[in-house]
ZADREN-120907 format. One line per 8 residues: their letters; for each residue x, y, z of N, C-alpha, C. Coordinates in steps of 0.001 Angstrom, whole numbers, plus 524288, in hexadecimal, padded with zeros to 5 digits. Layout:
BEGIN
A> X,Y,Z,X,Y,Z,X,Y,Z; ...
This chain:
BEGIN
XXXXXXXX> 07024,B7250,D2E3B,072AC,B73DB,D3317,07882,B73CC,D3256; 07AE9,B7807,D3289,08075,B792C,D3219,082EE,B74F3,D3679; 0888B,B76ED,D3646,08C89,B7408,D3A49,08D36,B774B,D3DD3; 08F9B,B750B,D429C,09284,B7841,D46CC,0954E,B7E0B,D44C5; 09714,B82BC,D4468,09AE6,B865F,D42D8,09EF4,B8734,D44C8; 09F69,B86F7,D49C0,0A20E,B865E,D4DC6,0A325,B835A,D51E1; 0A5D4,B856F,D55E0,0A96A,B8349,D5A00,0A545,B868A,D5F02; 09FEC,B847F,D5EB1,09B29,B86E9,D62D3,09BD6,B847B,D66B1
XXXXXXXX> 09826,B83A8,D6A3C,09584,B800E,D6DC7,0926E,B7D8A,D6B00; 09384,B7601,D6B9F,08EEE,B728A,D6AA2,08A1D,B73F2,D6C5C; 08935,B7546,D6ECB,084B5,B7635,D7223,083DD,B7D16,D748B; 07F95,B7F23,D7110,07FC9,B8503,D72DC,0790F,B8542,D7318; 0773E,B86FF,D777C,071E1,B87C0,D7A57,0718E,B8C60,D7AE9; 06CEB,B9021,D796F,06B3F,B9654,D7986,065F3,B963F,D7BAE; 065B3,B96D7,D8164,06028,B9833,D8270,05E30,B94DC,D80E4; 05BD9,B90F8,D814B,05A1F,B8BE6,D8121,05555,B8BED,D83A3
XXXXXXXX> 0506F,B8B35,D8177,04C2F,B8B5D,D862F,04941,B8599,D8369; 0465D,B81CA,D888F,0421F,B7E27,D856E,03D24,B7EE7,D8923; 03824,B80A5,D8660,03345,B7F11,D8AD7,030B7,B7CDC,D87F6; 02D93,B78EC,D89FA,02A20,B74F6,D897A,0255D,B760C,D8AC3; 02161,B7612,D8649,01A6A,B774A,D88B0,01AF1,B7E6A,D8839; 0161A,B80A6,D8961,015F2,B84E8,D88C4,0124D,B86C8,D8D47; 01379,B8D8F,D8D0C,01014,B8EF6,D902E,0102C,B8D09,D963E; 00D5F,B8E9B,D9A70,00E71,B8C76,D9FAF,00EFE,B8722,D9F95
XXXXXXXX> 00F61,B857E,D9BDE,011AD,B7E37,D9BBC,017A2,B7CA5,D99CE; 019A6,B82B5,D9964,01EA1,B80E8,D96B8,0234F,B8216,D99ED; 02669,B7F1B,D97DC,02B0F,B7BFE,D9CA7,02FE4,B7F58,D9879; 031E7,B8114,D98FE,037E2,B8346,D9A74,03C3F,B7FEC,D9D1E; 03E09,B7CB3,D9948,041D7,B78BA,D99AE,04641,B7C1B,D9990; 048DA,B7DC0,D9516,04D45,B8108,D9597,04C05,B87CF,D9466; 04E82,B8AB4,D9830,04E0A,B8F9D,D99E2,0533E,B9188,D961F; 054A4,B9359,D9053,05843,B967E,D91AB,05D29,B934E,D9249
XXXXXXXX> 05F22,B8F93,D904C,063B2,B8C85,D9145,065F1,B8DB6,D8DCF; 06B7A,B8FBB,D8E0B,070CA,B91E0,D8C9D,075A8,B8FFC,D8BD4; 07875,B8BE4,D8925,07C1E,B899B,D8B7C,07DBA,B875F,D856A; 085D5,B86B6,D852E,086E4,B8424,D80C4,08CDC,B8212,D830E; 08CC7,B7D78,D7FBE,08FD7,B7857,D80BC,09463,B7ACB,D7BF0; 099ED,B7AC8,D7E54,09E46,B799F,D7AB9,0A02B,B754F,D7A50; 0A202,B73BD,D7476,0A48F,B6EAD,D71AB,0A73B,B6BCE,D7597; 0A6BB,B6934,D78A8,0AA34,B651B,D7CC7,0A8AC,B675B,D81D1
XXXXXXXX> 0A566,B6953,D8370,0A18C,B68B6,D8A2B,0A030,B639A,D8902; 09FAC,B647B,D8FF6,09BDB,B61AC,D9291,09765,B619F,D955D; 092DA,B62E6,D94B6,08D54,B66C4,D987D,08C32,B6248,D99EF; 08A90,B634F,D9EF5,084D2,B5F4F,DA016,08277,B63EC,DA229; 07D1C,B6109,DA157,0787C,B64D8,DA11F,07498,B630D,DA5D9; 074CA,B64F3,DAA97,07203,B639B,DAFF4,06DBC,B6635,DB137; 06921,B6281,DB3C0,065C4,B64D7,DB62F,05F7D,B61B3,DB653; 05D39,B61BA,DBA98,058E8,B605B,DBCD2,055B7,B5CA2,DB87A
XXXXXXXX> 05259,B5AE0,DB975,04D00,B5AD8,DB861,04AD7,B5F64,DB452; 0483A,B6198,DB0DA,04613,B668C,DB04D,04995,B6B32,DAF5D; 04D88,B683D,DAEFB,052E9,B6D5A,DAF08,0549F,B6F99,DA833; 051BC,B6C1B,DA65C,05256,B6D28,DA0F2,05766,B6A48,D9DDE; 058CF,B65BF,D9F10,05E1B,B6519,D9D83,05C13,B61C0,D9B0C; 0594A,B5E7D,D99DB,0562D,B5949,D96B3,0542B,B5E39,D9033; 05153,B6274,D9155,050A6,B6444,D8DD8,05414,B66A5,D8B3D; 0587F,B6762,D8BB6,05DDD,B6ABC,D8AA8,05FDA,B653D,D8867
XXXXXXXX> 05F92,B601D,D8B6C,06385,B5DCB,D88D8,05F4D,B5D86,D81F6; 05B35,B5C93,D820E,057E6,B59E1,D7DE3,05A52,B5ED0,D7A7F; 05BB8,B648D,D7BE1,05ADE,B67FC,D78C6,06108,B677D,D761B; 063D0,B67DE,D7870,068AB,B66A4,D7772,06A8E,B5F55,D72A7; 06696,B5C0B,D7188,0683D,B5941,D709A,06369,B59E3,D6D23; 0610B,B5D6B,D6BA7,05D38,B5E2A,D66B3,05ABD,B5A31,D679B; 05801,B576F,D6BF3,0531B,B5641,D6D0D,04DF9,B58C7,D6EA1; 04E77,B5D81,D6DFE,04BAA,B61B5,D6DB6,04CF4,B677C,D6C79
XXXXXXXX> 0493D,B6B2D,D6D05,049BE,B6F58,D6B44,0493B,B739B,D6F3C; 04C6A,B7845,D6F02,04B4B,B7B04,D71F2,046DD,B7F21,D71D8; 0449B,B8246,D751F,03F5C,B83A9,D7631,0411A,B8AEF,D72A6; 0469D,B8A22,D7592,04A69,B9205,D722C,04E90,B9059,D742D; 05135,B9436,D7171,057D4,B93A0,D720D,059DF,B9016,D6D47; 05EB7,B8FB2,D7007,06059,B8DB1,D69A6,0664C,B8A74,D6BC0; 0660C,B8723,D6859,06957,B82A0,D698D,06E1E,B81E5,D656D; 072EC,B82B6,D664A,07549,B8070,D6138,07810,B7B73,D63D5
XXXXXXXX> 078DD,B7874,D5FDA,07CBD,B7379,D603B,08058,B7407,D5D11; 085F5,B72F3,D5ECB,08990,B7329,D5A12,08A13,B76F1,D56C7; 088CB,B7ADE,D58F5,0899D,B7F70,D55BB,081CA,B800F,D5192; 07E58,B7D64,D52F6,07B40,B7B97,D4E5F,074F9,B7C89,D52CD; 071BE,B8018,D4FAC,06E3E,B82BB,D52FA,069F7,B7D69,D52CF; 06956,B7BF1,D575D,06521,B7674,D5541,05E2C,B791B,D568F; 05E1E,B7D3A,D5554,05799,B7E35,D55CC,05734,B7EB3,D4E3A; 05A74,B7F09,D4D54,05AA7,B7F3B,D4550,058BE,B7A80,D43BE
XXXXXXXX> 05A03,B75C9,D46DD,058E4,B703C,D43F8,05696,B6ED0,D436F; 05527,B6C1D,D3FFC,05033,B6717,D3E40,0513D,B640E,D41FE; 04C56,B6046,D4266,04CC1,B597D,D453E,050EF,B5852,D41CE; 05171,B58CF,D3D48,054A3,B524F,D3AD8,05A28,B55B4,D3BA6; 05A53,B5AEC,D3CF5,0608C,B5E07,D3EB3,06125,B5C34,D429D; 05DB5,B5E0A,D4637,05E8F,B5ABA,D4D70,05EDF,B571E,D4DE5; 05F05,B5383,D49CD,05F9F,B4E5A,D4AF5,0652C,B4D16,D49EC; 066CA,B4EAB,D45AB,06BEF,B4D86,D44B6,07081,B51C1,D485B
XXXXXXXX> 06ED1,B5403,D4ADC,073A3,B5799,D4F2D,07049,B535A,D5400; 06C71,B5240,D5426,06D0A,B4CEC,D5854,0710A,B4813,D58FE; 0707D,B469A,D53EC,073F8,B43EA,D5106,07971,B43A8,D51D9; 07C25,B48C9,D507F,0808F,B4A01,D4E58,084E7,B4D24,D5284; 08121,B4FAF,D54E9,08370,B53B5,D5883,0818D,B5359,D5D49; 07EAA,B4F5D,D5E41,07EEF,B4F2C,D653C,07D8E,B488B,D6658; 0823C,B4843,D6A67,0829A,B42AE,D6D1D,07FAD,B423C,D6FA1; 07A07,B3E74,D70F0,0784F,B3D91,D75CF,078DF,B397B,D76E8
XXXXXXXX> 07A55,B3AF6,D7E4F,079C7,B36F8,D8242,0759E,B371B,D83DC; 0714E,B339B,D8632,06CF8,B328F,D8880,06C7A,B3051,D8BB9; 068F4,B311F,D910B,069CD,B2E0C,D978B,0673C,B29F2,D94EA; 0654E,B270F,D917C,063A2,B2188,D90EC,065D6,B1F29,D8C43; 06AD6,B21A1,D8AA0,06D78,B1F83,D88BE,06B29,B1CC9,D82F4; 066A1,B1C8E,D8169,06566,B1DC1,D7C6A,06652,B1934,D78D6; 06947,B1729,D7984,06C4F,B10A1,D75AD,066FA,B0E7C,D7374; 068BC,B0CFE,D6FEA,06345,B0A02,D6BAD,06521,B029E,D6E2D
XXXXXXXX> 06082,B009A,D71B0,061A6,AFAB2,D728A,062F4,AF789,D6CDF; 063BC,AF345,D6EA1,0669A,AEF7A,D6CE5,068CA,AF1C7,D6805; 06E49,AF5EF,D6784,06E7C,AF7CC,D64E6,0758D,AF78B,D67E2; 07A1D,AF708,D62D3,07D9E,AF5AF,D6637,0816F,AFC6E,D67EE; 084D1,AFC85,D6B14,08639,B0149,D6C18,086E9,B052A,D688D; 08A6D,B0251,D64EE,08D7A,B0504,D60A7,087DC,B0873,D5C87; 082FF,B0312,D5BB2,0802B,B061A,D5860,07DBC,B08E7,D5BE0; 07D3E,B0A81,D5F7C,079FA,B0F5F,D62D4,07CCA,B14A2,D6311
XXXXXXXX> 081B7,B1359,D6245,0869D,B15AA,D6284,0869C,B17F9,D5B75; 0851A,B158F,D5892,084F9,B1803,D523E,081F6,B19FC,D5086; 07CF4,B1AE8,D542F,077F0,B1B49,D5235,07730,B2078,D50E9; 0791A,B2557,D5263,078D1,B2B2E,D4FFC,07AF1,B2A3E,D4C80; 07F92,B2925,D4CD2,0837C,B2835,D4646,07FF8,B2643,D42BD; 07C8E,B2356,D4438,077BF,B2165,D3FCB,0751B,B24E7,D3E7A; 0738B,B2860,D4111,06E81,B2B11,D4012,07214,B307B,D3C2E; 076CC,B3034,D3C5F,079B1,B333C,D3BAA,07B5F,B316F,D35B5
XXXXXXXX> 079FF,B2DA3,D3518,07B33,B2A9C,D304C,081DA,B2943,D2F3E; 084B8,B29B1,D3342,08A04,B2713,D31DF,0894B,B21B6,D2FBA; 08DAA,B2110,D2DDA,08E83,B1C6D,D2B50,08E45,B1658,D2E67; 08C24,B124A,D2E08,08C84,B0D9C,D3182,09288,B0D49,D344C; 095F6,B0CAD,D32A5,09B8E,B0B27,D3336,09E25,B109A,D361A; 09E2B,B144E,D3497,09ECE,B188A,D3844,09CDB,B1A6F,D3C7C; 096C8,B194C,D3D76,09518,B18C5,D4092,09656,B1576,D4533; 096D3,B1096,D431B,09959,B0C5E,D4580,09E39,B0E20,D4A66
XXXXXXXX> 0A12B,B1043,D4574,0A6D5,B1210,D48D5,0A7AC,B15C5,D4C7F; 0A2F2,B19C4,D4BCE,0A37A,B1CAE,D4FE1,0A0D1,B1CD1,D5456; 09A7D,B18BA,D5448,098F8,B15F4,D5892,09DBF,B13C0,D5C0D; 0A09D,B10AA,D5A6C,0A428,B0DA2,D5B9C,0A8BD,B102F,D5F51; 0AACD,B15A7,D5CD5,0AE81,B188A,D5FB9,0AB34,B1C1F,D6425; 0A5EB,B1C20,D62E0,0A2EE,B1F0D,D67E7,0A326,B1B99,D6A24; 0A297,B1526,D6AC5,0A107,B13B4,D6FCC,0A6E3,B125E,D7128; 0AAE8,B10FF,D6F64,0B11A,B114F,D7096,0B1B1,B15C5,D7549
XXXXXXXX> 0AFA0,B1B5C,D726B,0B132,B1E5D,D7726,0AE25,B1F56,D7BD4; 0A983,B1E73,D7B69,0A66B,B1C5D,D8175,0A929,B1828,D830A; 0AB3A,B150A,D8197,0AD4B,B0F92,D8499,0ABA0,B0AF6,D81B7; 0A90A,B0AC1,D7F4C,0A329,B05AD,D7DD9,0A523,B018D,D7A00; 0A898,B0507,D76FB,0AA79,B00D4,D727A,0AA7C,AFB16,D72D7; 0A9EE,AF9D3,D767C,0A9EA,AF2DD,D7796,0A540,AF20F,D77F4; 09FE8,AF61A,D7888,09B43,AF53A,D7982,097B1,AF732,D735B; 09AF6,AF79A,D703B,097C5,AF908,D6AF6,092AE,AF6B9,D694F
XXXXXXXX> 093C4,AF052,D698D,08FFF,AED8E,D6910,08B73,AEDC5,D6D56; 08B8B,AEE77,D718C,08947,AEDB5,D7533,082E9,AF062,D74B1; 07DD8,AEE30,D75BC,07A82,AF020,D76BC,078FD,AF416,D7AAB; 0750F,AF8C1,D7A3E,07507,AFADD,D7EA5,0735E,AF7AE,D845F; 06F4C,AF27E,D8411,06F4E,AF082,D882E,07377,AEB72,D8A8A; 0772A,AEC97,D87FE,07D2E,AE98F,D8831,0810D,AEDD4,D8B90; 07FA5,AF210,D8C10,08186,AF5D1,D8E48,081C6,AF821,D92D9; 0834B,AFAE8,D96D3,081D8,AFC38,D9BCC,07EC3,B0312,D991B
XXXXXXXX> 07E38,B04C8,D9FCE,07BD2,B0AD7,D9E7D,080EF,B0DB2,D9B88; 08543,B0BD5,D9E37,08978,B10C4,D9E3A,08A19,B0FDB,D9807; 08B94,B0DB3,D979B,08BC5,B08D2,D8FFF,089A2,B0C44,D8CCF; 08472,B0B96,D8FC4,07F99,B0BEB,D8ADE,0803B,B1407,D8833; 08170,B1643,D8D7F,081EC,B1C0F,D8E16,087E6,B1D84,D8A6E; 08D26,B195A,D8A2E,08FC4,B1AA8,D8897,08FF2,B1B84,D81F2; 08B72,B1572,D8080,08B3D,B16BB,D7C6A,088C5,B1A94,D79B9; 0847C,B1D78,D7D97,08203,B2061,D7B3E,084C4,B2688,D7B9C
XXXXXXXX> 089D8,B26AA,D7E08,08C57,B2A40,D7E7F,090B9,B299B,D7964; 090D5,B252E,D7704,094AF,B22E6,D730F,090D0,B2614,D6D3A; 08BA6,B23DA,D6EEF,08621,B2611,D6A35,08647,B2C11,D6820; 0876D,B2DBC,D6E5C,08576,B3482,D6D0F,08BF8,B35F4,D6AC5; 08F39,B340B,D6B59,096B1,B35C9,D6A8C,094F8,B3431,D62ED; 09447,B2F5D,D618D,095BE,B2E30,D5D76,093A7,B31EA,D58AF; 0923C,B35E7,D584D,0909D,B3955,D53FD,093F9,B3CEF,D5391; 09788,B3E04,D5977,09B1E,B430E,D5C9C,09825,B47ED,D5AAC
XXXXXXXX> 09331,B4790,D5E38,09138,B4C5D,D5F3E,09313,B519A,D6109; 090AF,B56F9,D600C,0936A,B5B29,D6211,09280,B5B38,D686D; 08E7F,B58E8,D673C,08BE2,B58F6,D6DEF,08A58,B5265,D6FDB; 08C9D,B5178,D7566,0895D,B4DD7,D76BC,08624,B4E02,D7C12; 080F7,B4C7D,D7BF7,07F44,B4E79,D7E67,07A79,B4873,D8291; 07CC4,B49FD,D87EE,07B3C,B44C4,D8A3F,077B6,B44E1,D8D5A; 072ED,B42D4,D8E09,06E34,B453B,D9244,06DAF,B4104,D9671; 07038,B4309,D9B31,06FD3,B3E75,D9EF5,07359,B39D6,D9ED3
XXXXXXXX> 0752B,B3A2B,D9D0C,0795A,B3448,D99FB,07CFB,B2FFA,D9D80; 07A95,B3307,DA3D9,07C69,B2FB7,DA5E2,07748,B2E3D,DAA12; 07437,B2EE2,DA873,06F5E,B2FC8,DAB73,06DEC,B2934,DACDA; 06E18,B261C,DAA65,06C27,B2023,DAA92,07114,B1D33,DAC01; 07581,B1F4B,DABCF,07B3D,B1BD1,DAEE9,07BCF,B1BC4,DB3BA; 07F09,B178A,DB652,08060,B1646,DBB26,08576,B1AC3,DBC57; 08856,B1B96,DBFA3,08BF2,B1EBD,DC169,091B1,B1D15,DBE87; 09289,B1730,DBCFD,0961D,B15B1,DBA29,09518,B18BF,DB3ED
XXXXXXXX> 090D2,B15AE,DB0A0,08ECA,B1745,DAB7F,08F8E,B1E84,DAB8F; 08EB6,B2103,DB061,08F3B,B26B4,DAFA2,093CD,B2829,DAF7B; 0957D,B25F9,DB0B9,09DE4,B2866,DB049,09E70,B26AF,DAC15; 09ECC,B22BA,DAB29,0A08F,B2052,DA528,09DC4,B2478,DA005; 09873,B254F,D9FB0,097FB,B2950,D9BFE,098AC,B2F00,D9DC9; 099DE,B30D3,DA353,09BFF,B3881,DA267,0A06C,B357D,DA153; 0A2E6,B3184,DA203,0A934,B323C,DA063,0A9D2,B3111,D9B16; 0A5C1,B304F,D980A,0A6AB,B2FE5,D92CA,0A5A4,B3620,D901C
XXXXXXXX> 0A23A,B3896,D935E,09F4A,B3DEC,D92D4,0A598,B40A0,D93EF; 0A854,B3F20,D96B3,0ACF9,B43D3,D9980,0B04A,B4307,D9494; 0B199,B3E51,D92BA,0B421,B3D9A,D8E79,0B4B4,B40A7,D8829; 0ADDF,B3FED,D88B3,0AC6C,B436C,D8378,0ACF9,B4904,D84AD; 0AC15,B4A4F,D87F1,0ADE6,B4F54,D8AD5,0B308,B5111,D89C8; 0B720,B4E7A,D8B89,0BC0B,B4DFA,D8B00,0BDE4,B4F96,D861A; 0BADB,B4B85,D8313,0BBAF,B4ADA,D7D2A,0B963,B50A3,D78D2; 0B5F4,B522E,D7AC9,0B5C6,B58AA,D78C3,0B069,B5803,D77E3
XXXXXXXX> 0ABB4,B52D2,D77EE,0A7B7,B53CC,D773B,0A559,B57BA,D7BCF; 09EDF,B57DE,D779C,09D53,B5CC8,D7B83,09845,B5915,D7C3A; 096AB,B59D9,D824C,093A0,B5662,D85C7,08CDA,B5B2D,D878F; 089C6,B594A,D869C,085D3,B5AA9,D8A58,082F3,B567A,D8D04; 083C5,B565A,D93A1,07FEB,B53B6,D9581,07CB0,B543A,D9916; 07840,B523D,D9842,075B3,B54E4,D9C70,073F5,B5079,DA076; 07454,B51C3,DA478,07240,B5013,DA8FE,07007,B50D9,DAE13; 06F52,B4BED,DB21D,06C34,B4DE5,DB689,07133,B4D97,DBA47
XXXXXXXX> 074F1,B4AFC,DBA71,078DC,B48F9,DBD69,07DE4,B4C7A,DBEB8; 07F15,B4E92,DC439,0823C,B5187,DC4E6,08707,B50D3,DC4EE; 0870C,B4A64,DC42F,08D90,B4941,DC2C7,08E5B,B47EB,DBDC4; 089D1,B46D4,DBAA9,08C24,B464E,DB4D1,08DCA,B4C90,DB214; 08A19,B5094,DB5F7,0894C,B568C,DB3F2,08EB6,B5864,DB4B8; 092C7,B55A1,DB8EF,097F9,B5743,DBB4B,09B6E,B54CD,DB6BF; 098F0,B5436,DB279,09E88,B50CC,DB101,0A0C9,B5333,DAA80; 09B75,B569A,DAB5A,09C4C,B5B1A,DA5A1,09F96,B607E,DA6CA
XXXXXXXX> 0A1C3,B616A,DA2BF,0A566,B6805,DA3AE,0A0FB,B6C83,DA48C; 09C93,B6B9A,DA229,0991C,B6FCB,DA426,093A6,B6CD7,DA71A; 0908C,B7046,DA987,08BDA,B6E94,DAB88,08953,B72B0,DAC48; 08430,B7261,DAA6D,07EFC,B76C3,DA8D5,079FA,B7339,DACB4; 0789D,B74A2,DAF06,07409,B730F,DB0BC,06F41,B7844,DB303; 06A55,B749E,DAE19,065FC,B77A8,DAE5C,0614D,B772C,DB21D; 05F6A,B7BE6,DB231,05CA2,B7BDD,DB67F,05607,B807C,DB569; 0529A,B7CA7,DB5EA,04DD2,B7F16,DB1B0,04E08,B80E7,DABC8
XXXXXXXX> 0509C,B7E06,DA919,05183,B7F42,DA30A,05642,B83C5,DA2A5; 058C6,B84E0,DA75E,05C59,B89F2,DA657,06237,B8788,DA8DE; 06765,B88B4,DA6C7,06AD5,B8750,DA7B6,06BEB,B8A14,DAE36; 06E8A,B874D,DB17F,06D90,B887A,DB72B,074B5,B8971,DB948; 07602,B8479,DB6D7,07C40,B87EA,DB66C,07EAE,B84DE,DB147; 0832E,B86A4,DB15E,08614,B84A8,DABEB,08B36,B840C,DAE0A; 08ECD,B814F,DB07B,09428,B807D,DB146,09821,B7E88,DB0BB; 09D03,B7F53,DAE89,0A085,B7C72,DAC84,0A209,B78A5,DB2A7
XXXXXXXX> 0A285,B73FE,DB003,0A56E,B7276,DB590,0AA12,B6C74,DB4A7; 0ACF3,B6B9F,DB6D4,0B1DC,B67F8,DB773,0AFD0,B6377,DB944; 0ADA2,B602F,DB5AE,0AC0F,B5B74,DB558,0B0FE,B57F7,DB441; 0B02D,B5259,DB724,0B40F,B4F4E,DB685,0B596,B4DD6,DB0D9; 0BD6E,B4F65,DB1A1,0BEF3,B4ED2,DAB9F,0C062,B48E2,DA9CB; 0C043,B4863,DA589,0BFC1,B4394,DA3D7,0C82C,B4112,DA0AB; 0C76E,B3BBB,DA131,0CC69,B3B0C,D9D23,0CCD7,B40B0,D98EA; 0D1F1,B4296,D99D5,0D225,B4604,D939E,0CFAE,B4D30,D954C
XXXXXXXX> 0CC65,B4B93,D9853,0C81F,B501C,D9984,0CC8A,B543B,D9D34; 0CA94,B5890,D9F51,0CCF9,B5D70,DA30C,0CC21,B585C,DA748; 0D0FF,B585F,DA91B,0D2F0,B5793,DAE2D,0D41A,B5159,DAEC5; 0D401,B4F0E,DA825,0D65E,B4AF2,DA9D7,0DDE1,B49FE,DA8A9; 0DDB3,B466E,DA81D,0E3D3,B453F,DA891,0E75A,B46B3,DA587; 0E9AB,B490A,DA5B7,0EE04,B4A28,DA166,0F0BC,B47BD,D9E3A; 0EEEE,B4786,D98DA,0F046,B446D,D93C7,0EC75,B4048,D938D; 0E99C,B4155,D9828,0E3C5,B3CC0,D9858,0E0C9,B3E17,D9336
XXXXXXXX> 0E07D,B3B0F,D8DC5,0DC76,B3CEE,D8AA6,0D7A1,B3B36,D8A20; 0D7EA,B353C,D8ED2,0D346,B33FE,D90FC,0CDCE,B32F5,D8C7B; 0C992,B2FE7,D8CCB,0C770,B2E16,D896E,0C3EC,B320B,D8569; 0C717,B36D1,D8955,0C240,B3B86,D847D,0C56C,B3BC5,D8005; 0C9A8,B3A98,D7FAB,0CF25,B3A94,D7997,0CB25,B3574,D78B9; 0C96A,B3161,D785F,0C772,B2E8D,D75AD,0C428,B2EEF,D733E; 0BFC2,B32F3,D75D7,0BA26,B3444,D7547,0BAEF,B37A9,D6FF6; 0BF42,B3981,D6EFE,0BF9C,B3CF0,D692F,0BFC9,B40F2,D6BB8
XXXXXXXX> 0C3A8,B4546,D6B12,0C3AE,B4B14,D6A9A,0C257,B4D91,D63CF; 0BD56,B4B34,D62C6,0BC25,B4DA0,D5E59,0B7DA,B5197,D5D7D; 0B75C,B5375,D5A98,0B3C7,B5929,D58F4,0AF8E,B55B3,D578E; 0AA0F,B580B,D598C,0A542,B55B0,D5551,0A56A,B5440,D50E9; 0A584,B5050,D4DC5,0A5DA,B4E03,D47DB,0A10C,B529C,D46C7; 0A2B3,B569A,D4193,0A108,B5AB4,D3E9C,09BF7,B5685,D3B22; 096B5,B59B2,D3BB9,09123,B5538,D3A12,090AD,B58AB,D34E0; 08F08,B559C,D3440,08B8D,B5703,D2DEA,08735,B5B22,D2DF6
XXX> 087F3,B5CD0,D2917,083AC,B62FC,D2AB5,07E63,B60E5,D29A6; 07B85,B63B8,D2DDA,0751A,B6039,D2E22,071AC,B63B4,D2B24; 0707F,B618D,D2A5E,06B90,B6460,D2424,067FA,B6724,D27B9
């Protein structure tokens, strides 16, 4: 599997269809979905019950396959890949956040926080260091050691927002991620989300919530497997971000204004 070639969209979707079962038993999840993400958006992805956004996210994060159509990531067609390819652009090129937050128990932050870098085979000691500066820029650094049940919800979500950052994916991509937090724990991670935003990463999230959906530059929400509208819209700006303070460089200058670290070519 080659590299990126260009300066694309992370995320480019062509007619996209998934049905499940066959024949008068088969379900038509996505109809025909159309849609591509440039290098530093923000989507969230809205809609019902049955709306197809659970199967879009799985498809989008190569937890499944699509039924037709065709998917690239990163410039990189993922219906070409092997399992042991999809595993490593799991790996390498997409951050996940998860509404249950995912942490391996009695396991301390930092190593939950290194654990792709493992699978990734970095080095112990490098690994180390960049666990370390992911949870710095969520806030956590004083909580490295800490177990996940040493932790609150908001905690536990930051680190796993520290998990999906530390590889610096092309994409990160969050399902629900604020779905199990209190109203405090939910500000604290979109404002870490507005940050990375800020900072030039590129965000997909999907959700049920009409104020977490307000807080992205774009919003798509589906409706019977088919996109229902698609709209740019003026979500609250963050430190650093459109419309904050002037010479404010605010915590997204911390978060790194850097380019995806360039991966190794996958066999």
């Amino acid at each position: 599997m080659s590299e990126p070639t260009g300066p694309g969209p992370v995320l480019d979707v062509r007619d996209l269809t998934k049905v499940y079962g066959e024949g008068e038993a088969a379900v038509h999840a996505l109809r025909g979905v159309t849609v591509a993400v440039e290098r530093g958006d923000y989507l969230a992805i809205m809609g019902s019950s049955g709306s197809g956004k659970s199967t879009l996210m799985n498809i989008l994060g190569c937890l499944d396959v699509p039924s037709g159509g065709r998917y690239l990531l990163d410039g990189v067609d993922v219906s070409r890949l092997n399992d042991r390819q999809l595993a490593l652009v799991r790996n390498r090129r997409i951050g996940f956040v998860f509404q249950a937050f995912n942490l391996i128990p009695r396991t301390s932050a930092v190593a939950n926080v290194e654990l792709p870098l493992a699978y990734a085979g970095v080095r112990p000691a490098e690994r180390r260091r960049r666990a370390l500066a992911a949870l710095e820029l969520v806030g956590l650094a004083d909580r490295a050691g800490h177990e996940p049940n040493q932790l609150s919800g908001g905690q536990q979500q930051r680190v796993a927002v520290a998990r999906a950052l530390v590889t610096e994916p092309a994409l990160v991509l969050a399902d629900e991620p604020t779905g199990n937090l209190d109203s405090r724990s939910t500000e604290d991670v979109l404002a870490i989300l507005d940050e990375l935003h800020a900072a030039g990463r590129t965000i997909v999230l999907i959700t049920h919530e009409p104020e977490v959906g307000a807080r992205a530059k774009r919003l798509i929400k589906l409706f019977d497997g088919q996109i229902a509208s698609d709209v740019r819209q003026d979500g609250p700006a963050g430190p650093g971000g459109p419309g904050g303070a002037p010479g404010d460089s605010g915590p997204g200058d911390r978060l790194g204004d850097r380019p995806t670290v360039p991966l190794e070519r996958i066999p």
